[in-house]
C-alpha positions as CSV (number, residue, x, y, z in Angstrom):
1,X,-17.9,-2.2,-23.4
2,X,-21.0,-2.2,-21.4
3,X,-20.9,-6.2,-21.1
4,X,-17.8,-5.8,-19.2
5,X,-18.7,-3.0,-17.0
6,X,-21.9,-5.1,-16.5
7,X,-19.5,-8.3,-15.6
8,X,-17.2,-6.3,-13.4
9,X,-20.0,-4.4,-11.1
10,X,-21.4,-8.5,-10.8
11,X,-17.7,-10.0,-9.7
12,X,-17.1,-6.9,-7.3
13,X,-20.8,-7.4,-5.7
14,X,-19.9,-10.9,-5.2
15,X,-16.4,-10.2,-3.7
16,X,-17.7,-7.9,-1.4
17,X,-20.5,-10.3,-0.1
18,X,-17.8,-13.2,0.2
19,X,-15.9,-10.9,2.3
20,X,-18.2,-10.2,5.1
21,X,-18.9,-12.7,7.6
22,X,-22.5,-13.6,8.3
23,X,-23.6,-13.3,11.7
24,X,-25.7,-16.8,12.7
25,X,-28.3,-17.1,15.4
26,X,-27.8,-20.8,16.1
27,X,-27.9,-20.2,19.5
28,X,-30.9,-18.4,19.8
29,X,-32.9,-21.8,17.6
30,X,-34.8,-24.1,20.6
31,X,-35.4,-27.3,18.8
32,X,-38.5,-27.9,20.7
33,X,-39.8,-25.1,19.0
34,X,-38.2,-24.6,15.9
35,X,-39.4,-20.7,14.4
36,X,-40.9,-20.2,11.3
37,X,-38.6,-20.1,8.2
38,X,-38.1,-16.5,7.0
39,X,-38.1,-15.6,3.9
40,X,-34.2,-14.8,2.4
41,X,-34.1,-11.1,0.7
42,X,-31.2,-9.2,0.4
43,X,-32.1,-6.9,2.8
44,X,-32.1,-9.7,5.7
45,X,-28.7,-10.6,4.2
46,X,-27.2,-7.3,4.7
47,X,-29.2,-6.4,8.3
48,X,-27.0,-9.9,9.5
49,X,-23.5,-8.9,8.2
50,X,-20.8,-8.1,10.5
51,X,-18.3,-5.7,9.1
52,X,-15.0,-5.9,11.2
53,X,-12.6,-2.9,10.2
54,X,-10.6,-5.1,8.8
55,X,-13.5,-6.3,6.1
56,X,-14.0,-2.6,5.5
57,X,-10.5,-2.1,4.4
58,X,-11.0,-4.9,2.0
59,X,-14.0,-3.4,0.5
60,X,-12.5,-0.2,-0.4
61,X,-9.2,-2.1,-1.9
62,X,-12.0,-4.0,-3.7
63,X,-14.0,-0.9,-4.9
64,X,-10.5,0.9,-6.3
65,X,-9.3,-2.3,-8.1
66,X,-12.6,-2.2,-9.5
67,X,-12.7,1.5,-10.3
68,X,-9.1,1.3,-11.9
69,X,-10.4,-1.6,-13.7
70,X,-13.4,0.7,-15.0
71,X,-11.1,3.2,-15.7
72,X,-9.0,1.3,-18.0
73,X,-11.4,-0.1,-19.8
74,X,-13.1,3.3,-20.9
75,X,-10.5,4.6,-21.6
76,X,-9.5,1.8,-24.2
77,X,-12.7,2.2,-25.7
């Protein structure tokens, strides 16, 4: 049971970061000067997300299909 709680939490992350358009600074990149690369952690991923109200609604329909989904399966267990 906890393999597929384990898989679920893992597809639900991944919906919800598929959801939520990333905010890009193209513009702000002067190829004269290009900027040092920086380094990709979760926590620069997040700080450049742009949540809409519309993505938030997704997310919660995501989280309760997932939460039903949890539901069902410990309660099958």
């Amino acid at each position: 049971m906890w393999w597929k709680l384990t898989f679920l939490g893992i597809v639900t992350a991944g919906l919800i970061f598929s959801l939520i358009p990333i905010r890009t600074h193209a513009v702000m990149i002067d190829p004269a000067s290009p900027p040092p690369p920086t380094r990709w952690t979760l926590r620069f991923i997040v700080s450049n997300m742009y949540l809409t109200p519309g993505t938030l609604i997704v997310i919660c329909l995501v989280l309760a299909a997932a939460g039903y989904i949890t539901l069902r399966i410990v309660r099958s267990a």
